[in-house]
Structures are given as C-alpha cells and as structure tokens.
C-alpha angles and dihedrals in degrees: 000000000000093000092061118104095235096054093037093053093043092049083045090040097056091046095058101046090049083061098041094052082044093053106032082079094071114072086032089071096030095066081054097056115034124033136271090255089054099049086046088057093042102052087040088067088046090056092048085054096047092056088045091054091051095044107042103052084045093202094318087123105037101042082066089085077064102045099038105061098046076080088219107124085320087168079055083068093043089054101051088048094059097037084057090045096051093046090042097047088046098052095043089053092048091053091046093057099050097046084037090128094062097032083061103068104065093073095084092220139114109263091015090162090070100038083044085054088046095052105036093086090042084060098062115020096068080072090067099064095031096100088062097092097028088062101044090054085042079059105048090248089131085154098056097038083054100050081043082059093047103049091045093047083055099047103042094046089040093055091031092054095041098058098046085044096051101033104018095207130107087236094066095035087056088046092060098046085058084053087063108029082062099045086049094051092047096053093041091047088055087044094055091035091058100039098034117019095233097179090060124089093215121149094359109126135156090274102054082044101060095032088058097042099041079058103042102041093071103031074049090057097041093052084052099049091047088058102054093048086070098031096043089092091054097063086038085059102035088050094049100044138036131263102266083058096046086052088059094057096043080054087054091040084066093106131181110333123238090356089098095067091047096060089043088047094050094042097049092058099045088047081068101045095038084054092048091050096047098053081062098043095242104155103159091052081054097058090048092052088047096047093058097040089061090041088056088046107051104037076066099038109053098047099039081055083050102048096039084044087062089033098057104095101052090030094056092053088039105058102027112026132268077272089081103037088116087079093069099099087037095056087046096050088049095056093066085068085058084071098073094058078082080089136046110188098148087074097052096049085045092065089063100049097239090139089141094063083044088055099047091051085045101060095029081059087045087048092048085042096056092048096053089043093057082048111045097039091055090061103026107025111212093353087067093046088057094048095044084059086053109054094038094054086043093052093045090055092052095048086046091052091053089052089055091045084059109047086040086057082229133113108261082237089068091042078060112078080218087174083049096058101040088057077052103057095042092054079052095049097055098049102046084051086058089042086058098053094052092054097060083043098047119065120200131047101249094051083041103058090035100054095029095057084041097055106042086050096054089040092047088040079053110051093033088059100042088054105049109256106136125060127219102262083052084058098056092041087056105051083032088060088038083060096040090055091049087054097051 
C-alpha cells in the first residue's frame, strides 16, 4: 500500500507543507525586524545559495530517482553521489576562500568582506546533506523523507528567527544559518556513514563511474539551466538596483504559498513511476500517469493563480508591510508563471534518459532569457524583468510538452484533458465572481483575505465536485491528505 502513487504523494504532501506553514513565517517577521536593505541582502544570499545547490552536485543527486530504482547496487550509485559532493564542496570552499577579497564584493553591504566570511560555509554545506531526502523517496521511504522535511523545516526557522529576533542584524541571522547548515551536515554525515559507508571506495569502478556521470552531467546542466531561466531576473535586478529594490522583487517573486510542495511533491513521485514504467516499455501506462498527473495539477493550479490574482492587493501590504506595496504589479505579472506548473514534462523525458534534448532546450530558453532580460529592463525596469521570466518558462514548457508528445508517438493536443480544464476554468470562474462581490461588500484588509479565501475555496470544492471533475482516486487523495494533515 505504501508503494502506491496516491499514499507516497500524500505522505510527501503533508511533510512539505508542514514545512512550508513552519517556514512561510519567516520572511513574514524578517521584513518586520531588520530593514529593507538588509532583506535584500539577505534573500540575495539565499539566491546565490539556491544557484550553488543546483550547479555543484551537476544531476548526481538527482539522477538517483534513476538509479535507484533499477534495484542493481543501488547503495554503489549513492556512494558515488556523496564521494563527488564531498570532493566538490571541498574544492569550491577552498576557492572561495582564496579569492575571498573579490568574491566579496558582490554582496552590496558595509563590511561585506566579514559577512562574506560568515556566509561562505553556509553556501556550500547545505549541498552535503542535501541526498538525504532524494534517497529515501528513491527508495520508496516517502514517510521518512517527509518527517526529514518536517524536522529540518523546524530547526532551520526556530535558529534563523531567534537570532533576528534577539540581535536584528543580517550578521547574526547568517550566523545563525551557518549554525544550522553545520548541525544538519553532521547528523546526515553519521546517518550515511552508518547506512552507506560513504568513506569506502567499495564497488566503485570505471563503469559505474561513466554510466552515472554520462546521465547526470547533462540532467545536472539542464536543471541549471532551468534555474537560471527563472532566477536570471533576480541577479538582473539585483545588478541594476540596489538592495532595498531588490528587496521589493524578491517580495513579488513570494508566489503562491505552499503550491510549490504539491507539485514537488507530485513531480518527485511520478519521476519514479515514470522511470519504473519506462524500463518495461509500458507507454501507454506512462500517458495515464501523465494524464493524471496534469488533471491533479491543474484543478489546483489555475484557481489558486486566479485567487491570489484578486487577493494581491490586500495580500502584498498585509504580509509584508505597506513598504513593499510597490510589489504589488510585479507579484501579479510572476503568478502567471505559476500556470505552467499544470504540466510536468521534465519528469517524463527524464525517464528516458534523453537529458541531452532537456539540456539543449534548457540553455536555448537561458540564452533567450538573457537576451529579454538586456532588453526589457532597459524600457520597464523591474516590470520587464518579470515579464522576460514568464515568457521564457512558458516557452521552455511548451518545448518540453512537445518532447513528451513525441516520445509518447502522440500530438502534444491529446497529451492536454481539455474537457478537464474547461470544467476547470468554469469552477474558477464562479468562484472569483463571488470573490469580487464580497470585495466591494468587506471592508478591511484581515476579514477580507480570510472570508474571501474561505469562501472561493468552499465555492470552487462545490462546483468541482458537482461536475465531475475529480475522480475517485482524487477524492481519496483529498480527504487522505485532509486526515494526514490532522495527524501531523
């Protein structure tokens, strides 16, 4: 029962949004104590982190939902992952610290030199324990990778608010990431140690070698080059203004919370399947899979882009202050990327080991992406950075989806539940009018958010049931995930 899709993305499901409601504090009280310069600078090293997590490991981790699951010496593969990692981590810091004088400057601060000292483990260790989670899903240990999730989402918002709360400054809040980047290593270093014998050379050999490395090279340079494509306007921005405005588009850049761990969640466990199903040439298994994967995604995509659409201009002040109001058309411009999460093709070409085709769409869409980005931010500042990450994540899921209609031997138009989305749409429709009426009746930005979010959830739950658009099995995984979440 706890192989099956349906149990192992509810179990994740539940973890990450544990997280998720754990963590989305965070920057909710940070923008509160310390000041706009300061959060710039602090989400700015957290964008530099985020890039370094994706580029060092270059697909070791990730090719292990590929590995794994073949069941031959899969602990051979782990141990090559975390042997690169170590060697890797240990050579970047090394690098970092030598050239530590002109690395330094790119954090705009005052004595950027010592918080540059501070941050520069933090940068790099977090990549160390990052496998942890990745093999325990690879292994069909969905419970454990989700009460990983958990614990990690508590420890790392607990020491990071304390500090901001006790000290207010980014010193001390990078400080306290350190704190935490270190404690995580060493517990998942004994872990390892203990399951996998990561200092031991056993198994490895030239062939394992080149067969893991001629995978995750390119699957490594295509994520990389995903990211960037919708982290590219960040540095723009962050290059062209100073750190209080880019404060303000990181703001924008919030999102939708929590939907980011359902279609994770989603995608993590299909990567598995889709790989299980392609290793027995079962295609047609595959587009069934897909086709319910894209029916769960977008009956919560498209209306949570709509609500938080209406919701934004309360929502912005609200959470964040009337200092960061002005991110308010940004925000609204960066949900309609959260439209393309209706689709996961990456996952799909992925199972057939055509990362090569992924990284040449990848860096075709970066290269596109830098040029827009040049452009638009020369005639509509931050407003044309926003719209530049759109279109080019827009344009690589389409390429993508084309990709899948091929190896599938299908049209990409048959690979899209247009009935489905339609009834989608409509259930939509009908609750944002009713989410319209109440805002010219409620007064006040707090009654607002809370009944009308209420409200177009019940209305939207209402009419999607009534019509027919979830199945059964979506209604199992709905009350299912209703009960996991009463147990955590």
């Amino acid at each position: 029962m706890r192989d099956s899709l349906t149990i192992q993305t509810i179990v994740l499901l539940a973890g990450r949004l544990s997280k998720a409601g754990i963590q989305i504090i965070l920057p909710i009280i940070l923008v509160r104590l310390i000041s706009p310069g300061d959060y710039g600078i602090y989400k700015f090293i957290f964008l530099v982190q985020g890039t370094i997590f994706v580029a060092l490991p270059m697909g070791m981790i990730q090719s292990l939902y590929f590995f794994v699951p073949k069941g031959q010496t899969p602990k051979i593969y782990i141990r090559q992952s975390l042997l690169y990692l170590h060697l890797i981590s240990g050579l970047v810091l090394a690098i970092g610290f030598i050239f530590s004088v002109p690395f330094s400057q790119i954090i705009k601060a005052e004595n950027n030199y010592l918080l540059y000292l501070i941050v520069l483990p933090s940068l790099i260790l977090p990549i160390l324990s990052a496998p942890i989670e990745i093999t325990l899903l690879a292994e069909k240990k969905a419970h454990y990778a989700s009460l990983v999730t958990v614990v990690n989402g508590l420890f790392s918002t607990g020491i990071l608010l304390g500090c901001a709360i006790i000290f207010r400054t980014i010193y001390a809040l990078m400080i306290g990431l350190l704190v935490h980047c270190f404690l995580k290593l060493l517990i998942t270093e004994i872990y390892f140690q203990k399951r996998y014998k990561i200092f031991t050379l056993d198994g490895i050999n030239r062939q394992s070698l080149r067969a893991h490395f001629s995978f995750a090279i390119p699957l490594g340079a295509a994520g990389l080059a995903g990211f960037l494509q919708v982290r590219l306007d960040h540095y723009v921005v962050s290059y062209y203004f100073d750190s209080a405005m880019y404060a303000t588009y990181a703001v924008a850049a919030f999102g939708i919370p929590f939907a980011v761990y359902f279609y994770n969640s989603v995608a993590d466990v299909t990567i598995v399947r889709y790989r299980q199903l392609a290793l027995n040439n079962q295609l047609n298994e595959m587009i069934l899979v897909w086709d319910k994967a894209t029916r769960r995604l977008s009956t919560v995509f498209v209306p949570l882009v709509v609500l938080f659409l209406l919701l934004a201009d309360p929502l912005v002040p609200f959470l964040f202050t009337e200092k960061f109001a002005g991110a308010i058309p940004f925000y609204r411009v960066l949900l309609l990327l959260w439209l393309s999460y209706c689709f996961n093709p990456a996952s799909f070409v992925r199972a057939f080991r055509t990362t090569r085709y992924l990284l040449f769409v990848q860096m075709a869409c970066m290269i596109v992406s830098c040029v827009s980005l040049l452009i638009l931010v020369k005639y509509f500042g931050m407003l044309g950075a926003a719209i530049s990450c759109v279109s080019v994540v827009w344009l690589s899921t389409i390429l993508l989806t084309q990709k899948v209609a091929s190896l599938a031997s299908t049209s990409i138009i048959n690979l899209i539940p247009i009935r489905h989305f339609c009834k989608v749409f409509l259930s939509t429709g009908l609750a944002a009018c009713l989410l319209i009426i109440l805002r010219m009746s409620i007064k006040g930005a707090l009654p607002y958010l809370v009944i009308g979010t209420i409200t177009f959830c019940i209305v939207y739950l209402i009419v999607v049931w009534r019509i027919g658009v979830l199945a059964e099995e979506d209604k199992k995984l709905f009350f299912g995930f209703l009960k996991k979440g009463v147990e955590m």
